[in-house]
PAVEXVEX-790543 format. One record per residue (C-alpha): y, x, z. Coordinates in steps of 0.02 Angstrom, whole numbers, padded with zeros to 5 digits, always signed. Each point is the difference from the previous one (the first is absolute). Last residue first. Layout:
N
YXZ
...
***
This chain:
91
+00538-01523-00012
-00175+00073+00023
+00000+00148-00144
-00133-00026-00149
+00096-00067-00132
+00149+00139+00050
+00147+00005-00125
-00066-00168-00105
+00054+00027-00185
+00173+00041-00080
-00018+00165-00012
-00072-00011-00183
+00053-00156-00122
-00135-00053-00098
-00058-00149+00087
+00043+00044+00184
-00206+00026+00036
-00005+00132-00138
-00151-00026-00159
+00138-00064-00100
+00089+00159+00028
-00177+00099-00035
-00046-00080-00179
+00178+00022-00075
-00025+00195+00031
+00135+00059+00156
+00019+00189-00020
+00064+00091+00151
+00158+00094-00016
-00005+00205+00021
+00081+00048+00160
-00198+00047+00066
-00037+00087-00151
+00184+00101+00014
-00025+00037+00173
-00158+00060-00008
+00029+00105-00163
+00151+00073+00111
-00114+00053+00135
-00115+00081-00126
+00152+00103-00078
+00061+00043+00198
-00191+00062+00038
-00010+00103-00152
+00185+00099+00015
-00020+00015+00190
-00187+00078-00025
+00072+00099-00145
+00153+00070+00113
-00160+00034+00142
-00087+00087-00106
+00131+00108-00069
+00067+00037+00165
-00152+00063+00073
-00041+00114-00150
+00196+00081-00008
-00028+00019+00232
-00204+00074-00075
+00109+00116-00135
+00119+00065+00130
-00145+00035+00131
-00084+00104-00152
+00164+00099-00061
+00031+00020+00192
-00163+00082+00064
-00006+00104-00168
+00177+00074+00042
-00062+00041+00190
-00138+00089-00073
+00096+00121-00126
+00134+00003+00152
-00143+00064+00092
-00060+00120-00108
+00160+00068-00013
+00029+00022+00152
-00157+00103+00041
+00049+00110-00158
+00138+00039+00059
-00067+00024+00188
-00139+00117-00087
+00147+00117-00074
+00106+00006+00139
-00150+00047+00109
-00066-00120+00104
+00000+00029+00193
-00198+00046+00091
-00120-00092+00080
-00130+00046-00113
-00155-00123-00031
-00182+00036+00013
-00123+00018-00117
***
């Protein structure tokens, strides 16, 4: 079989045309829905990683505790910071 080296007719270039419009119109409904896909993923990445940073910052803004049993248990007597800064630095 081999191939003709000849112009398209009117009718075969219409038709030529609009198969590859058909085509072209696929290529862009599926490269628009991968750019809708990327975006989505990364707006719920965003979304997830800024709630978990916020959890962090609220558990590590959130006051510590002090039971009866571990102030007396603190070298200043009860009262935190007030301890030795460095116990093991050369002074």
């Amino acid at each position: 079989m081999t191939l003709e080296n000849r112009p398209l007719t009117p009718v075969e270039l219409a038709t030529f045309r609009a198969r590859q419009r058909s085509r072209s119109r696929a290529l862009a409904v599926v490269l628009l829905a991968l750019v809708v896909l990327f975006f989505a993923i990364t707006i719920v990445k965003l979304r997830d990683e800024s709630i978990r940073d916020a959890k962090s910052r609220q558990q590590l803004a959130a006051p510590i505790a002090v039971t009866p049993t571990a102030a007396a248990s603190l070298p200043s007597g009860g009262q935190a910071g007030n301890g030795p800064v460095n116990q093991g630095a050369k002074q």
